[in-house]
C-alpha positions in Angstrom: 17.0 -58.3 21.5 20.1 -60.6 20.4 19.3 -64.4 21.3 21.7 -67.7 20.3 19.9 -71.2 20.2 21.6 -73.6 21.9 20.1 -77.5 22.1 17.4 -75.6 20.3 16.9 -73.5 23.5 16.3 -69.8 22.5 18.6 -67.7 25.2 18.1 -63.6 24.9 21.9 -61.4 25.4 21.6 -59.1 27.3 25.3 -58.8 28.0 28.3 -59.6 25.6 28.9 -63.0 27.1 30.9 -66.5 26.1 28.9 -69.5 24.6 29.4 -70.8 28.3 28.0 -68.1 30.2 25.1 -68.1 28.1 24.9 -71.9 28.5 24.7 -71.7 32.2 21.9 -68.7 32.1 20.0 -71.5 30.1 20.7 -74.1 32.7 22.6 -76.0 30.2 25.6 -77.7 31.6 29.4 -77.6 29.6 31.8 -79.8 31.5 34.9 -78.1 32.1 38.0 -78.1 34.6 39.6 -74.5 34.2 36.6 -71.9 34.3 35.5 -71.5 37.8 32.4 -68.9 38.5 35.4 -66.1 40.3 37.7 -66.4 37.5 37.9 -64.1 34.3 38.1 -67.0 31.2 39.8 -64.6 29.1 42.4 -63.5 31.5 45.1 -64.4 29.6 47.6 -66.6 31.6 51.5 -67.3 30.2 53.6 -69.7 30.9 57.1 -68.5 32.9 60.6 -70.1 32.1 60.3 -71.5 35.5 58.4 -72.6 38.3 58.8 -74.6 41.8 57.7 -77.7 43.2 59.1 -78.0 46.5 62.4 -78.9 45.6 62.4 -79.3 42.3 62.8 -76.6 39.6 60.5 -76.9 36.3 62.0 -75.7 32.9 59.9 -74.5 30.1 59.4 -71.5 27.7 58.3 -68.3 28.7 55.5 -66.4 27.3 53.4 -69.3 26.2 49.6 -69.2 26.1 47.4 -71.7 28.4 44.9 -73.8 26.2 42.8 -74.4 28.5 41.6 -77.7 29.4 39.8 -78.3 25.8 36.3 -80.3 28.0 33.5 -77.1 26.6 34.0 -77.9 23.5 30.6 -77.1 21.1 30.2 -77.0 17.8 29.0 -73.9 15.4 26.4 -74.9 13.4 27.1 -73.8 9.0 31.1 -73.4 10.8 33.7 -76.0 10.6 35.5 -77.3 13.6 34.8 -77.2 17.7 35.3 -74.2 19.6 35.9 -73.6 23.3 32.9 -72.3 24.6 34.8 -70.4 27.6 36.8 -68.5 25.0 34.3 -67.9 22.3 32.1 -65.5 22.3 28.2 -65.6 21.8 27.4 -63.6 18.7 23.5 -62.9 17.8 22.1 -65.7 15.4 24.2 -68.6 16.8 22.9 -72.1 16.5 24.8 -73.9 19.3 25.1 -77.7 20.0 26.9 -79.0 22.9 26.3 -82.7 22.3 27.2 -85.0 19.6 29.4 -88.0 18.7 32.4 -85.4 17.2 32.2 -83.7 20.7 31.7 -86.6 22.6 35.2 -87.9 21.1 37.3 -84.8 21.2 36.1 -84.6 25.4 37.0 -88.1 25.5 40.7 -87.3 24.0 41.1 -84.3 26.4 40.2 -85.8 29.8 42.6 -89.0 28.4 45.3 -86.3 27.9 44.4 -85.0 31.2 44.1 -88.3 33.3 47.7 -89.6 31.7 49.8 -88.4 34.5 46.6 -88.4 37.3 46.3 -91.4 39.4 42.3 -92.3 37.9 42.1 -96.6 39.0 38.9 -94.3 41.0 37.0 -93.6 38.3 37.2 -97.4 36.9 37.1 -99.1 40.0 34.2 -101.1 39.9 34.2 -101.6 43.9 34.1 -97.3 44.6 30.6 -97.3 45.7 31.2 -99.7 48.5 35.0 -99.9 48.9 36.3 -99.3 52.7 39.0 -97.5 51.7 41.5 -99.5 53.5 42.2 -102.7 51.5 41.7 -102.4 47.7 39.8 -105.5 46.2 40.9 -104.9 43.0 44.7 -105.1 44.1 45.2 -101.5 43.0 49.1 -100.3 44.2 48.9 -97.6 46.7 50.3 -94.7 45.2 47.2 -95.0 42.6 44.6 -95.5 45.1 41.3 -93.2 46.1 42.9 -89.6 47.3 41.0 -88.2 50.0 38.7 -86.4 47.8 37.2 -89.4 46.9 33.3 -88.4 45.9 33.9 -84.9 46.2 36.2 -84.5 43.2 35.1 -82.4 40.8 37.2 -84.3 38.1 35.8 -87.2 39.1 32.4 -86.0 38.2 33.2 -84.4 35.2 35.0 -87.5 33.9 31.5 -89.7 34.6 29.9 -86.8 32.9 32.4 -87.2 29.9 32.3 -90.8 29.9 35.6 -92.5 29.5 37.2 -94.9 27.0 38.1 -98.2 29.0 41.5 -97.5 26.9 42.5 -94.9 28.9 46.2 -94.9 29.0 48.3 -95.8 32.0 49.1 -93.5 34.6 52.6 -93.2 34.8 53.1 -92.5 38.8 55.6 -89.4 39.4 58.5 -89.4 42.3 56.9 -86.4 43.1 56.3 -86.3 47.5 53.8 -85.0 48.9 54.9 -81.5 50.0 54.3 -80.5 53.6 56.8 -78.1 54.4 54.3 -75.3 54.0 51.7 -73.9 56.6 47.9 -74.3 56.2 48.1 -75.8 52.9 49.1 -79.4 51.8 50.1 -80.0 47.7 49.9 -83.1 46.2 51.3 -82.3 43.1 50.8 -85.7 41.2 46.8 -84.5 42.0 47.3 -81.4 40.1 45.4 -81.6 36.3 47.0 -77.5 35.6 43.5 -76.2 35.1 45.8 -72.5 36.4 42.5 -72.0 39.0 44.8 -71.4 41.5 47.4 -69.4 39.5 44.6 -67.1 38.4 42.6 -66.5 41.6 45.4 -65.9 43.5 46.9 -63.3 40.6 43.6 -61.7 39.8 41.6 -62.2 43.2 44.0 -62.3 46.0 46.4 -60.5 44.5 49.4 -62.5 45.8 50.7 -63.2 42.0 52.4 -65.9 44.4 51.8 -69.3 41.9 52.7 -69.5 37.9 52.9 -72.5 35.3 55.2 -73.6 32.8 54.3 -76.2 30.0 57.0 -79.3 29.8 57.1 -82.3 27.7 53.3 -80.6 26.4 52.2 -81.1 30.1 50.9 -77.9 32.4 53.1 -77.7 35.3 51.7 -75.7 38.5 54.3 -74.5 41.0 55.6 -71.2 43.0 57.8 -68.3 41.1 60.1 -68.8 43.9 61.7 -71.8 46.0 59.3 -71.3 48.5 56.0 -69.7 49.2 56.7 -67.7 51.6 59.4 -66.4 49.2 57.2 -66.2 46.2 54.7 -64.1 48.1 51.9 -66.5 49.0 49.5 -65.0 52.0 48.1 -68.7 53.1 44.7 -67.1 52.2 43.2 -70.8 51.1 41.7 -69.3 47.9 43.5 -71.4 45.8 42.5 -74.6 48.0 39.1 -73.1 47.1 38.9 -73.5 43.6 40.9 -76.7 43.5 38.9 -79.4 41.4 41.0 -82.3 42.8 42.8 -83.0 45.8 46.0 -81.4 44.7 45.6 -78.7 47.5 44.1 -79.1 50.5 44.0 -78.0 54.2 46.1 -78.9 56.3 44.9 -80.4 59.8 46.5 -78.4 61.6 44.2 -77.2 65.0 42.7 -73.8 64.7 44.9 -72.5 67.6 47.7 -73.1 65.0 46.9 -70.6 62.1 48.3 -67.4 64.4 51.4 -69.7 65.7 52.0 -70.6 61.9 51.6 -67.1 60.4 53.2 -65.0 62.6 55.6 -67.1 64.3 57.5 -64.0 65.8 54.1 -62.9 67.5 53.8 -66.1 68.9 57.6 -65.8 70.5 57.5 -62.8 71.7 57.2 -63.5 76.0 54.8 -60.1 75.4 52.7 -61.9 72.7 52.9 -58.3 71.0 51.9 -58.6 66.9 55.3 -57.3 65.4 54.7 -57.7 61.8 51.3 -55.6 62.5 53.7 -52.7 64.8 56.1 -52.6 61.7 53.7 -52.4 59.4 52.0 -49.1 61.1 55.2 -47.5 61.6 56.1 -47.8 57.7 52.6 -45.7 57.2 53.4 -43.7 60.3 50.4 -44.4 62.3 52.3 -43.6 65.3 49.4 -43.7 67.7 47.9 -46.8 66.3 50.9 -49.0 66.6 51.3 -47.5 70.2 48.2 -49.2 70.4 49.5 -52.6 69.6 51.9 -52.2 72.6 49.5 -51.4 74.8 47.2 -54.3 74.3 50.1 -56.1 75.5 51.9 -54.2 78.0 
């Protein structure tokens, strides 16, 4: 049988797999922001000419590749350079390391790349294991502070994992607002790192194709294909608040009673309460009798 060593642990292939995979059948752990267990690595994701945030409109060459967010880096033993171990394939033989001082660096260089234009006084702070959250002790300015995610952020984890240079650079706070406008789900895009987890499971999962990226000033920029979701597409399933490492994209708090009000506003209109967009859809497939049906519940 095939095997690759990696940290001098012997793991058999059963399967043609990524240095990745085969690192997590070895229980072997390879920080990383983009690669989520639902979503294909190798999928292939391009940049549009432009995308939508909100309001604004995002300009950027079409047809460009995602790098990825370069944190599962390894190294080849007897070949030169580091290699993404999400997009590399394990090939029989392979003597894999996954820590060193090289790769320790170049991770370092990547999360400081990524944490340039994300608010991170929380992963310095020397007060966040007993801050209260209200009144910053380390006079922190509010648009920097703790998001709400705070201890559950997966970037937060992986950057402790990482380690970080104490000379990380500034953040550089956006004029970006919060954008509520939506239903069910609330963007923070100055939260968003552009690891695509949301443009890919709602493309290759869902199958909404509602979200897509475009890369500006060397920066991933997340946002709809159209002015709006609803225009773009977008089904308010939640995957993408799913998959979400930060606390770009959350739930709104909207009370549960809401989600039919919010959905299918014309339903909830309706003095009979009847569920139009379901009556329409039925009569487009010409299931006469079953959109009867949805009458009758009503009448």
């Amino acid at each position: 049988m095939d095997s690759i060593t990696i940290d001098g642990r012997k793991v058999d292939l059963t399967d043609t797999i990524s240095i990745f995979e085969a690192a997590k059948v070895a229980d072997i752990y390879i920080p990383h922001l983009c690669s989520h267990p639902q979503l294909d690595p190798l999928s292939g994701a391009r940049s549009l000419d432009k995308v939508y945030q909100g309001g604004r409109v995002h300009h950027g060459e079409e047809g460009q590749e995602f790098e990825g967010c370069n944190l599962c880096l390894v190294e080849i033993q007897g070949t030169e350079g580091l290699f993404r171990s999400c997009k590399t394939m394990a090939e029989n033989g392979m003597n894999i390391i996954t820590n060193s001082p090289d790769l320790k660096k170049a991770r370092q260089d990547a999360l400081a790349v990524i944490l340039e234009s994300h608010p991170h006084a929380c992963l310095l702070c020397p007060q966040a294991e007993g801050c209260d959250r209200k009144v910053c002790s380390v006079n922190v300015p509010e648009q920097e502070r703790c998001c709400s995610q705070f201890g559950n952020c997966e970037l937060q984890k992986v950057a402790w994992f990482v380690g970080m240079d104490m000379g990380l650079p500034p953040y550089k706070p956006s004029s970006i607002d919060i954008d509520d406008g939506e239903p069910l789900i609330l963007r923070n895009y100055s939260l968003c790192v552009g690891c695509l987890r949301c443009v890919n499971v709602c493309r290759d999962v869902r199958g909404a194709d509602a979200l897509g990226f475009v890369i500006e000033e060397g920066h991933v920029v997340v946002g709809s294909k159209e002015p709006t979701f609803r225009e773009s597409g977008c089904q308010f399933c939640g995957f993408c608040v799913d998959v979400c490492p930060t606390g770009a994209l959350t739930d709104r708090l909207d009370g549960v009673g809401e989600r039919e009000t919010l959905l299918i506003p014309c339903k909830n209109s309706c003095p009979a309460g009847i569920d139009v967009p379901r009556y329409v859809r039925l009569i487009g497939k010409r299931k006469y009798g079953e959109a009867l049906a949805v009458i009758r519940e009503k009448v």
